[in-house]
ZAMI-243514 format. One line per field, with one value per residue (C-alpha): x negated, y, z; residue number from 1. Coordinates in pm, 1 decimal. Layout:
xx	X:...;
yy	Y:...;
zz	Z:...;
k	NUM:...;
END
This chain:
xx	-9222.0:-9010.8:-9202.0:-9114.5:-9030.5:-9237.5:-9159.0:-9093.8:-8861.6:-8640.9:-8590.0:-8557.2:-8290.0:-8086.7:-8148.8:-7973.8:-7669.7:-7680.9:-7692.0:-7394.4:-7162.2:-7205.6:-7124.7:-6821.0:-6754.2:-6718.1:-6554.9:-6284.1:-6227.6:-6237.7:-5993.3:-5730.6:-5747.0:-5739.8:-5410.9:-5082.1:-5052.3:-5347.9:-5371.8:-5564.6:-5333.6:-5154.8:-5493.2:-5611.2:-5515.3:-5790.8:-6034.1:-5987.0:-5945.5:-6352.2:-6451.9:-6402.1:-6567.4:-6876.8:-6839.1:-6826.0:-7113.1:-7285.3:-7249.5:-7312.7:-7656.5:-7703.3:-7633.7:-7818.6:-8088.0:-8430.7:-8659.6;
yy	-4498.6:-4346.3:-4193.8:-4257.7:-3985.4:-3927.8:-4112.1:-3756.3:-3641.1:-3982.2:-3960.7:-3569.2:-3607.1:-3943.8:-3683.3:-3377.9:-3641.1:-3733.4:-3420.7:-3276.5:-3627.3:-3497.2:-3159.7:-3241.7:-3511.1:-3269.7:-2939.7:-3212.2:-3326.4:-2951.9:-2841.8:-3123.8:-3059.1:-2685.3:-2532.0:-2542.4:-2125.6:-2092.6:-1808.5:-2098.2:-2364.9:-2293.2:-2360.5:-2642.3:-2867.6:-2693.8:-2697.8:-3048.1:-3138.1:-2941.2:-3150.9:-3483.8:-3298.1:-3260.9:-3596.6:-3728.3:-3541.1:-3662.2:-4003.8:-3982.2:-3858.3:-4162.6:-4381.4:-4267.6:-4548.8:-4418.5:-4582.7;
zz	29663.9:29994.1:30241.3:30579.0:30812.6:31175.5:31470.1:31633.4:31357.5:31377.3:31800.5:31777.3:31557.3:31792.9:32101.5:31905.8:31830.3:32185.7:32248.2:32008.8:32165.9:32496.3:32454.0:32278.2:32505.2:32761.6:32552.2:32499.2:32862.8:32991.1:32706.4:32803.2:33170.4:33165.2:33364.9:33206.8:33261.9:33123.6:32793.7:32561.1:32616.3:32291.1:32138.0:32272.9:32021.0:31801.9:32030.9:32124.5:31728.7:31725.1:31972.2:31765.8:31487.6:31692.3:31855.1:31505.2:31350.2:31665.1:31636.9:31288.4:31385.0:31657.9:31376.8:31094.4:30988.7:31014.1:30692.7;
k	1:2:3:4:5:6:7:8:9:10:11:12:13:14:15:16:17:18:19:20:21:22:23:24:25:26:27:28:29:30:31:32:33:34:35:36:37:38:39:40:41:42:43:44:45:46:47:48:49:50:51:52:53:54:55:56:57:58:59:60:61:62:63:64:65:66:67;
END
């Protein structure tokens, strides 16, 4: 016998991975647009590579299949 989980617990957790796609949505865009002079660009391939981690825990989140 599963239990099922609350209504509340199942949206809070597809509005966190909204949430988490968003924000790495937009550390991405910012990262890959920043000024070519600027002191992080020979980081930004990290910091764009942690913003498809988030994006992917994210999505993961949108997608998981409430019971």
């Amino acid at each position: 016998m599963s239990e099922e989980k609350p209504i509340g617990l199942a949206i809070a957790e597809k509005f966190f991975g909204l949430i988490l796609v968003l924000i790495g949505a937009i550390t991405a865009y910012i990262t890959y647009n920043n000024p070519p002079g600027d002191i992080v660009a020979p980081f930004s391939s990290i910091f764009i590579a942690g913003s498809f981690i988030i994006i992917a825990i994210g999505t993961l989140l949108i997608l998981a299949k409430a019971e």
